[in-house]
Every structure is written in C-alpha cells, then in structure tokens.
C-alpha positions in Angstrom: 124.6 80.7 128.1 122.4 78.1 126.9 120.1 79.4 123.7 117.0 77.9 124.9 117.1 80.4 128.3 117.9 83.1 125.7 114.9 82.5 123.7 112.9 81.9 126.5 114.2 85.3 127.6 113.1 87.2 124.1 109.7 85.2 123.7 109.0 86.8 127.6 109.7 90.5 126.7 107.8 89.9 123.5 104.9 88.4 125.7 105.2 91.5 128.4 105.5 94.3 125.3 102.1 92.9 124.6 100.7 92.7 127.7 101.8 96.2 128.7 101.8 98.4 125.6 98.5 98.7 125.4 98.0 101.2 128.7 101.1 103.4 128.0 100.5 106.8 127.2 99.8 107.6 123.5 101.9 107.5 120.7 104.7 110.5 119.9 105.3 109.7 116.4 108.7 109.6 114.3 106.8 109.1 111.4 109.2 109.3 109.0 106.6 109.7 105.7 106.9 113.2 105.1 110.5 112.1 104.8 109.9 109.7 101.8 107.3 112.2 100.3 104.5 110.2 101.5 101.1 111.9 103.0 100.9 109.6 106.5 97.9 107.5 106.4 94.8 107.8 108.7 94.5 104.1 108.7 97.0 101.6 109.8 96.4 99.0 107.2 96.7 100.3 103.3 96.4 96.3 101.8 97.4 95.7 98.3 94.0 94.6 97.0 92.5 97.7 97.8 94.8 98.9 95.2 93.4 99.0 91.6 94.9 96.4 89.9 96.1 95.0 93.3 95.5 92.5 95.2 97.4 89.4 97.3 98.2 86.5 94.7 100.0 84.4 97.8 100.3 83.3 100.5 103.0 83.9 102.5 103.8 80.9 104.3 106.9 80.5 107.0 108.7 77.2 108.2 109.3 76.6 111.6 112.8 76.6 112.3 114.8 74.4 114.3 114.2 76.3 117.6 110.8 75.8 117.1 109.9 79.7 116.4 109.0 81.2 113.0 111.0 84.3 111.7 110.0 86.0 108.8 112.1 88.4 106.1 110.2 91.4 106.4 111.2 94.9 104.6 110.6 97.8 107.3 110.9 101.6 105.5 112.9 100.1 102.7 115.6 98.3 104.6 115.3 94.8 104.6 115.1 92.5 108.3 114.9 89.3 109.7 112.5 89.4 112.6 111.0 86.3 115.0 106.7 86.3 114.0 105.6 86.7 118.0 101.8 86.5 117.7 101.9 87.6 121.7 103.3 90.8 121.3 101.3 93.7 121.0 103.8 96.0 118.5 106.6 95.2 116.0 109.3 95.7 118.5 112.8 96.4 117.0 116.5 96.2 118.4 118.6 99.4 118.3 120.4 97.8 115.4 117.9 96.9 113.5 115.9 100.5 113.8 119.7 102.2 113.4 119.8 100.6 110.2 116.0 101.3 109.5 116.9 104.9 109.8 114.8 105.5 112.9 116.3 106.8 115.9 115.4 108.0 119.4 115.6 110.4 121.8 117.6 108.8 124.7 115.2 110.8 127.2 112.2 109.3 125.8 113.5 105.8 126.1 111.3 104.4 129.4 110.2 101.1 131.2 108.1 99.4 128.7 108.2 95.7 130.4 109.5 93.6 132.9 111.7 90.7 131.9 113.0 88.2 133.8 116.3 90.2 134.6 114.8 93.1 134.9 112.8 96.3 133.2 113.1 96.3 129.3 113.2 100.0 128.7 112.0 100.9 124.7 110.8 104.1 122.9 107.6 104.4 121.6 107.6 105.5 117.2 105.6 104.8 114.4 106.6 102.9 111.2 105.9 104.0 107.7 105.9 101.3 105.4 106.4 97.3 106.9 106.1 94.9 104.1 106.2 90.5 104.1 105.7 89.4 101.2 102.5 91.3 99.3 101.3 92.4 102.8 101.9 95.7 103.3 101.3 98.1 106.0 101.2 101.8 107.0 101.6 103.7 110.0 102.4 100.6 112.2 102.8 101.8 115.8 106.3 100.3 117.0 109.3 99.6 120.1 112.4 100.6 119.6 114.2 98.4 122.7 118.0 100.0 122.6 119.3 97.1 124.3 118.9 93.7 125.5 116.2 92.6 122.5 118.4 90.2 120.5 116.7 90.0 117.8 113.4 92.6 116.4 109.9 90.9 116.9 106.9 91.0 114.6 104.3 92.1 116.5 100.3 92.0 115.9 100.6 95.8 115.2 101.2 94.4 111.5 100.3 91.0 112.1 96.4 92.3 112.8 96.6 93.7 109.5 96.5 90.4 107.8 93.2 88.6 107.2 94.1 85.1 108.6 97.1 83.5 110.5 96.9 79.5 110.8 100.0 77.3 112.3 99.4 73.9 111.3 102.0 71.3 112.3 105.5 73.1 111.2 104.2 75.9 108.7 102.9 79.5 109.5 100.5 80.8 107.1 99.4 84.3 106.6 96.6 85.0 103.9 93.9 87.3 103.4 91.2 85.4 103.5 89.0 85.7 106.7 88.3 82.9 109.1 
C-alpha cells in the first residue's frame, strides 16, 4: 500500500474526529487522577506560568518531516508518545496501543461510531486525560479518542493544542509558544 494513501487515510479520520466530536453526547470520564493522587481539575488548561515560580522559558518548536506532517514527542499520564500535531482534529485521539500502554482502557460496549473514513466508520471511546505534556506545556483534564483499531498512529488534537497561546507554521517549522497573537 502506498504511504501517501495511508496518510491521506489518518489525516481524514483526524479531520472527521474534529468535525464530529463536537455533537456527541457528553463526556463519561476515565479520569484516571484520583489514581495518581491528583484532585481532577475544573479547568482544562493548568499552564506552567501560572505556577509560582513557573513559567514557559521555550518554545517548543517541531520540524516538518519528510512526509510533510509534524509529529511531536508528547508525554501523556507519564508514559511517553510519539503523536502526528493534527490542528483539524477536535481531541487528542489515541490508538489502542498507545492508550494500552498509557494505562487507559475501555469498555468494549462503549466503543461507538465516532467518524466516517474513507473505508468506512472509525468507531472510538470517548475518556478523559489527566496530565498531557510537550515540552513545558502542560495540560489537565484533556478530553480524548481512544480509536481501538485502524488509527495508525495517535493524533494531537486541539483539545491540548487550544491550550497553548499561539501556533505559527512558517515554511518547514511548527511553533507553539505562549505568547498570544
């Protein structure tokens, strides 16, 4: 199979999550916070700078990589990923494998139609994350996808990427900062 019809393929389901998500029925949380002896946030966004003593020192700033897409090292309740920076999709959405080795994990019944690809329904399950973190962004209570199958790799959704002040793409670079527009 050629790679670009693949891509093409995840940057579609990305787009659809993000076109549909927003009129599915609320949230029914996995918040796994009382877990890690965190009190769950009200808000989704807990930024560094409003830390004392904190504050974002850098930039994050992503290359674009030889398929043309950015992909960012993000760490997601502790466990570290690799996940494509899809500015179209509405949530982070996350492959089975990638929420298995998150620690998060579904109920198979709950797991529903969330989008329609181009060979078909993506089915997902709705949960909530506790911590995502890229570089000193960091955010809690980040609504989520789990897709089981068929997502090849996990997506970075504006459900964290809203959380950031300011994301510019000039020429081959991807810059997140916190400095408004």
């Amino acid at each position: 199979m050629d790679m670009r019809i693949a891509l093409a393929g995840v940057m579609m389901t990305g787009g659809l999550l993000g076109i549909t998500l927003p009129v599915i029925a609320p949230v029914e949380s996995t918040d796994t916070a009382d877990a890690e002896g965190l009190e769950p946030a009200t808000e989704t966004l807990s930024m560094l700078s409003d830390a004392p003593g904190g504050g974002w020192s850098d930039d994050v700033r992503l290359d674009r990589a030889a398929d043309g897409h950015f992909y960012a090292n993000v760490t997601v309740e502790g466990v570290p990923s690799r996940m494509l920076v899809d500015t179209g999709a509405s949530v982070i959405a996350l492959t089975g494998d990638d929420a298995a080795a998150m620690g998060l994990f579904w109920d198979p019944n709950t797991v529903a139609p969330v989008a329609q690809g181009a060979s078909g329904p993506v089915y997902g399950a709705r949960t909530r994350l506790s911590h995502v973190r890229l570089g000193s962004f960091e955010a809690r209570n980040v609504d989520a996808m789990i897709i089981p199958e068929g997502l090849a790799i996990s997506l970075l959704g504006q459900s964290f990427l809203s959380t950031i002040g300011n994301v510019q793409i000039a020429d081959d670079t991807m810059v997140l900062n916190s400095s408004p527009q």
